[in-house]
N, C-alpha and C positions, 0 to 999 in steps of 0.2 A: 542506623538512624542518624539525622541528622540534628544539631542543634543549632535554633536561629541565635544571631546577634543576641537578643534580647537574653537568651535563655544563657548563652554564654557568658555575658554582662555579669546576669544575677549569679551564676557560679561563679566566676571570679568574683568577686564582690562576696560571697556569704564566705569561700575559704580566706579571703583579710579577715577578713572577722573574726574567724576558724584559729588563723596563725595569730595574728598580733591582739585579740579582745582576751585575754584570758579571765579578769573579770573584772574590769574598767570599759564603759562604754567606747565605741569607737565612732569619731563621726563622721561622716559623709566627706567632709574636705578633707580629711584624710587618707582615706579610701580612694578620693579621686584622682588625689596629688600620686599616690603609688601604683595605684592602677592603669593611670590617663585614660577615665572614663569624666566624660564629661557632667558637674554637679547636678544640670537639672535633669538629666537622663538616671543617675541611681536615684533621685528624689524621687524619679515616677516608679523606677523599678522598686524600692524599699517599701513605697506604698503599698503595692500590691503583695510584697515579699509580710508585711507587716497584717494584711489583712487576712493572708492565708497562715498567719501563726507560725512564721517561721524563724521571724523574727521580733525582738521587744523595743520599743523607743525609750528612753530616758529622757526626761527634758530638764531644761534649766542647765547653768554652767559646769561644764565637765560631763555633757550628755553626749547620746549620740547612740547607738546601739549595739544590740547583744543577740547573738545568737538564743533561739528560744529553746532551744533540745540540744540536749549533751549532743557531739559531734556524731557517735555513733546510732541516735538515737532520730537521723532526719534521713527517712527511706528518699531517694534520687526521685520516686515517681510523685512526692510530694513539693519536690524542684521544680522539676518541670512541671507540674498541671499550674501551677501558682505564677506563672511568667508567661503561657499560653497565649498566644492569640488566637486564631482560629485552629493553625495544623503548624504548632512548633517542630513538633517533632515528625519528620516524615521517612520513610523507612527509603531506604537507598534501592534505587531499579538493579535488577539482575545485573546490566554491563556495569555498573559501577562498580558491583562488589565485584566483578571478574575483573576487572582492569587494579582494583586495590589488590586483590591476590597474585596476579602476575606481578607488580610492583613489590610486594611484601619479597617475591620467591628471585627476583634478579638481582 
């Protein structure tokens, strides 16, 4: 399977959170400064990351966000549907996986 931009964005972006939130919000310019994702691209990703429950917003001075579910406790299949566009994830053609397995085996 593949993952789009988007869907790799929002995974990079929730494990900042993962590693440096441990339980002080994290904001958005920070994320972006470390990641070099540009601000209003996670603004749009968080939205939607925020509407699927994955994550919580804090507002007011010292906000920013937190992971919504212990680390162990955010199944991958609820990553991906939450970041979707029409077909994020699209499964690799036969030649693909034969030419990744010749390359794994050289």
């Amino acid at each position: 399977m593949r993952l789009t931009t988007r869907g790799r964005y929002a995974v990079t972006a929730m494990l900042d959170l993962a590693l440096n939130g441990s339980s002080k919000p994290i904001s958005l310019a920070d994320i972006s400064r470390r990641q070099e994702i540009s601000l209003s691209y996670l603004e749009q990703l968080f939205s939607r990351l925020r509407r699927n429950e994955l994550v919580t917003s804090v507002r007011g001075p010292g906000g920013g966000y937190l992971l919504n579910r212990p680390r162990s406790a955010a199944p991958s299949m609820s990553r991906r549907s939450s970041t979707r566009s029409t077909r994020a994830w699209m499964p690799q053609s036969a030649a693909a996986r034969a030419i990744a397995r010749e390359e794994k085996c050289a």
